[in-house]
Every structure is written in structure tokens, then in C-alpha cells.
C-alpha positions, 0 to 999 in steps of 0.5 A, spaced: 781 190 410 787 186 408 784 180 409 777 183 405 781 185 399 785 177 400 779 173 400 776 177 394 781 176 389 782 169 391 773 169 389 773 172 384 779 168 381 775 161 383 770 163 380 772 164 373 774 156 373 768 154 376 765 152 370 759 147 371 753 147 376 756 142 381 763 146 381 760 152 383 755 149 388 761 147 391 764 155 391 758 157 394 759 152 400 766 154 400 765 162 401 758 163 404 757 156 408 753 158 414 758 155 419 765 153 415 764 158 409 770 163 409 766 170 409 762 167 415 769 166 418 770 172 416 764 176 419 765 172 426 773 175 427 770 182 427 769 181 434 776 180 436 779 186 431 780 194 435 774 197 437 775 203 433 776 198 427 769 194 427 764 198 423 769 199 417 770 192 417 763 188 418 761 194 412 766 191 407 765 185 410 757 186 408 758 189 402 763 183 400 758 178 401 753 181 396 757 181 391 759 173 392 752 172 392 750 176 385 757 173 383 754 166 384 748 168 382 750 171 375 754 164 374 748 160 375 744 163 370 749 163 365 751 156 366 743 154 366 742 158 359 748 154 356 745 148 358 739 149 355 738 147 348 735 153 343 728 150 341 727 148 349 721 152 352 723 157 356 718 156 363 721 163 365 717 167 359 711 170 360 705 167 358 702 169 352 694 171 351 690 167 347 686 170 341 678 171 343 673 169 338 668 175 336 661 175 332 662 178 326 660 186 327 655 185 322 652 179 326 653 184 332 649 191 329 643 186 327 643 183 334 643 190 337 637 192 332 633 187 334 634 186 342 631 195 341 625 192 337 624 186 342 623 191 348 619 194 345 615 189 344 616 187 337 615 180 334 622 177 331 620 173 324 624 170 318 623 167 311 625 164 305 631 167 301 628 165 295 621 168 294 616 169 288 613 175 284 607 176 289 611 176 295 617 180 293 613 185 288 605 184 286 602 184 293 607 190 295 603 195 289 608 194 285 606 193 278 609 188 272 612 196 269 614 198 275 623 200 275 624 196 282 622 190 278 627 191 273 631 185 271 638 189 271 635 190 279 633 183 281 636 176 280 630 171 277 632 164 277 625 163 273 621 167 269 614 167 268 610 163 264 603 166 262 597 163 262 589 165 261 588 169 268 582 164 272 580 171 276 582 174 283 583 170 289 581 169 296 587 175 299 585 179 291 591 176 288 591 174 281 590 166 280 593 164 274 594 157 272 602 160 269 608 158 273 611 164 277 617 167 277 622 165 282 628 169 285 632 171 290 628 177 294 630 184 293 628 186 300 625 182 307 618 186 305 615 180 303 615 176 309 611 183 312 606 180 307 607 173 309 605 174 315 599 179 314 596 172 310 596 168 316 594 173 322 589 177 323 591 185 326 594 188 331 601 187 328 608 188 330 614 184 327 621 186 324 624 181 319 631 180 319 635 177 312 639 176 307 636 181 300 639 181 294 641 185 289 644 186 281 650 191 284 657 192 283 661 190 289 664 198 291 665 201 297 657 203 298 654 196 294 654 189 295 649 184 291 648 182 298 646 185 304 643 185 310 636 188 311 631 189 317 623 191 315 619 192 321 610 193 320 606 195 325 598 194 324 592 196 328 586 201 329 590 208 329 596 207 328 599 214 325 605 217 323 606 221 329 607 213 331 612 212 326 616 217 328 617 217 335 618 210 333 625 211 329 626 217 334 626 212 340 631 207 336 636 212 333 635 215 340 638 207 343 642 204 337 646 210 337 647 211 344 644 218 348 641 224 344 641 224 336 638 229 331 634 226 327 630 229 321 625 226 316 625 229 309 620 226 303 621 221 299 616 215 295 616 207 295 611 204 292 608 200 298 607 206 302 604 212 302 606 218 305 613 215 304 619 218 308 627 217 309 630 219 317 636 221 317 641 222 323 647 227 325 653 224 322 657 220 327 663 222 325 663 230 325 657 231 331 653 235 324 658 239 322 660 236 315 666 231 313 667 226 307 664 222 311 657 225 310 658 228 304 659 235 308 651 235 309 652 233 316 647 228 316 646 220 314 641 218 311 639 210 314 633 208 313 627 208 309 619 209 312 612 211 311 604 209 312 603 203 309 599 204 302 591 201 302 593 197 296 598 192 301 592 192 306 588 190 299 592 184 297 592 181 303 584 182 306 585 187 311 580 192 312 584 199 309 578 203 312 578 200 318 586 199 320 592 204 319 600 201 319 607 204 318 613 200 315 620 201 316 627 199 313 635 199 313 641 196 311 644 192 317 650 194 313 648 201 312 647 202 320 655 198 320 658 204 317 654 210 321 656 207 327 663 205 327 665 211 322 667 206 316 667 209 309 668 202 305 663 197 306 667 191 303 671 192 310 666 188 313 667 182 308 674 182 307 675 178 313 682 183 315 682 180 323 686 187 324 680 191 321 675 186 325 678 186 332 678 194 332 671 193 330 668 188 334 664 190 341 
């Protein structure tokens, strides 16, 4: 044991002016070289000490041994973290993950909207931003009074120049040799009577883009927005059609069953006119700020398709029947990921984002 304790002071003394790489290589061969080093020497003499001496002595031989190693191998990291400048890159570090890109949410809401509409069989279409009075307004049974035409509404980039009336076209449109106003659509309702110009019944198209509006930029307004109309065309279509319509896509956007209802409501480009609401998302019915404390969240606007729109464009109003639906890509947003400020959505906060995004 006294030999134990010899060769343990003389190691620890030794280690203490080992103070380079080759100087403690040379320590380490000294003490646990497998043939010459002294803790070897040491554990092959156990054999010639007293029987009743071995097992304690080949213990502390051990126990020496371990401690020579963790010694040696303490120095050598500490030797090697000296050595190595501070700006060095520690191979030794985890690796770091790299940030993964995302579509933007709003991207992502629309696209869910319109893979449901898709599988239900419905025609994808897209149209100019900038639109004229007929498309936006006229053909829509909107009227040059009418409160939806108001300039503190809309953003015209021209004005209409009036002119001698030369009578009704082909499509019931009134031909005028005047310039009409151009502006920045209001909603993608136009592109439903694009669409009816060109193709003959049955119908079925949704309409994604960007509208605009003359709002402030609040918590629930934004002068411009992303808006998805869908029309649907044929002999019969009712508003039992329409209905379980909505009912099937609320049904899929929000994930298993969801409460609906349908209250009353008026747009002058559909008669009977209606506004689906859903249970709030946030609170399961019961009320919350969220909404309101009614328990519901109004998302979209809907009814029959008014005679007058059939008539602007040729269609037979007494031979084809149509709904029409609309709502905002951001509205959807906000009821679908519990959101109360709509500007999160455009100030590009990638906290806000990375929490969002699917």
C-alpha cells in the first residue's frame, strides 16, 4: 500500500510541470505504458505480495489506475483549449439547424381553400386587378347610385367621361362612345362575369385575388386584401345547393364537425342574400373577445344569383339558376389560427410567422 500511495504523489507531482502535449505523452507512457509503464509494474508485483494481501492491493491498484487516466485526460483537454485561438471554430460543438422557409400563412389559407373547391369539382380562374365600371359594378345589378360605388369606397384611376348612349349590346350592356372608369376591383366578382361572357352553363369556378378597398389599416381592415368568389351555374341549382356547399367546406377548412348558421342579409348582385357564420374557434360557442361574446364568426357572404346578373351577361334567368359566395382569405386567417389583429399578418414578424405557419 505504501508503494500505492509512492507512486501516486510522484504522478500527481509530475503532472503538474507537464505542461505541453509532447511533455504529457511522455507522462502518460511513463505510468500506463503497457509493458514498461510503473502502474503496470505495479499490478504484475500483486502476484508476488501475501495472499491475504492481493485483493486489497490489486483494488488500489485499480482504483490508481483510473485516476492516472482521468488525470491525463483532464490535462489534455485543457492543454488543447489553451492552444486554440478564441475566434477558432469548435468542431466539438453541436451542430446548429438551419432555419426552414415557409409560404407565408396567408399563402397557405388560400391554397387550402382552394385544393377543398378543387375536389369538389370546381374550375380555378384569375383575372385583372385593375378592372372597369361594367365588370366591377354595372353587370353586377349595381346601379351608378348605388352606396358600394362610392368614391370614399373605391379607388378609381380614371373617371367616366360621358358620352351619347348608342343602345344596348349584344350581353344587355350599355354601349356608350365615352371612356369608362377604370379601377382597382373592389372585389374578384368581376372575373364571375368575365367568365359567364365567354362560356355557355353549366358553371362551376372559384376566383382567387387581390381586391381593394379605401379602409384604414386597423386591427380588422386593410386597403388590400385577398378575396375567393365562387359561382355556380346550371338548371336547378337551389339554395339547398348552396347551403350544403358551405356546410361541407367549413366542414373541411376547419377541421371535423363545426356549427354553422345562416342569418339573412342583402347584396345587390344576389337575391335571397345570406352570411354563414361558424362556432368561434376560439371559445367552442361559448363567447370570448374573440367573438364578440356571441359565440360566433361570421366568414362569408352568399346567396341565389339576382336575374339582373344573368341578364347582363345573356344567360336565360328563366331557364338557369346559380349561388355565389365570398370571403376574405384574411378573415378565414384570423378565425382559423385565433388571431385578433389582422396587421400581424403584414408586419412580417418571423416570431409571429414561424408560430403560424402549417
Amino acid at each position: 500500500m505504501a508503494s500505492v500511495e509512492d507512486l501516486q504523489q510522484q504522478f500527481h507531482a509530475a503532472l503538474e510541470s507537464a505542461t505541453s502535449p509532447a511533455g504529457l505523452k511522455a507522462l502518460r507512457d511513463e505510468y500506463l505504458s503497457r509493458k514498461h509503464g510503473r502502474v503496470t509494474l505495479l499490478v504484475k508485483s500483486i502476484a508476488t505480495a501475501p495472499p491475504d494481501e492481493r485483493r486489497t492491493l490489486g483494488a488500489a491498484a485499480n482504483t490508481l489506475k483510473k485516476q492516472i487516466e482521468a488525470a491525463l485526460d483532464a490535462r489534455d483537454a485543457d492543454l488543447l483549449a489553451a492552444a486554440r485561438p478564441k475566434d477558432a471554430l469548435d468542431v466539438t460543438l453541436p451542430g446548429r439547424r438551419p432555419l426552414v422557409g415557409r409560404r407565408h400563412p396567408l399563402t397557405q389559407v388560400r391554397e387550402r381553400v382552394e385544393d377543398i373547391f378543387m375536389a369538389m369539382g370546381y374550375q380555378v380562374i384569375e383575372g385583372p386587378e385593375i378592372e372597369d365600371d361594367w365588370h366591377n359594378f354595372e353587370a353586377l345589378n349595381m346601379p351608378a347610385a348605388h352606396p358600394a360605388r362610392d368614391m370614399q369606397d373605391t379607388l378609381y384611376l380614371s373617371t367616366p367621361v360621358p358620352a351619347p348612349s348608342t343602345g344596348l349590346g349584344l350581353s344587355g350592356r350599355s354601349e356608350s362612345k365615352g371612356r369608362a372608369a377604370t379601377l382597382l376591383r373592389t372585389h374578384t366578382s368581376g372575373m364571375q362575369i368575365r367568365y359567364m361572357e365567354t362560356h355557355e352553363p353549366p358553371v362551376r369556378i372559384i376566383a382567387p385575388g387581390r381586391v381593394y378597398r379605401r379602409d384604414n389599416f386597423d386591427a380588422t381592415h386593410t386597403p388590400m386584401f385577398t378575396q375567393v368568389e365562387a359561382l355556380v351555374v346550371d338548371e336547378g341549382v337551389s339554395l339547398g345547393d348552396l347551403k350544403g356547399t358551405l356546410e361541407a367546406f367549413a366542414e373541411q377548412f376547419f377541421g371535423g364537425r363545426v356549427a354553422t348558421r345562416f342569418r339573412p342579409s342583402f347584396f345587390p348582385y344576389t337575391e335571397p342574400s345570406a352570411e354563414l357564420d361558424v362556432e368561434c374557434q376560439g371559445c367552442s360557442g361559448r363567447g370570448c373577445g374573440l367573438c364578440k361574446h356571441t359565440g360566433w364568426m361570421e366568414i362569408l357572404g352568399c346567396g341565389m344569383v339576382h336575374p339582373a346578373v344573368f341578364e347582363s351577361v345573356g344567360y336565360d334567368a328563366n331557364r338557369y339558376t346559380g349561388f355565389a359566395f365570398g370571403m376574405g382569405i384574411e378573415r378565414l386567417a384570423i378565425r382559423l389560427y385565433g388571431v385578433d389583429d389582422i396587421r400581424m399578418f403584414y408586419e412580417n414578424d418571423l416570431r409571429f410567422l414561424e408560430q403560424v405557419a402549417l
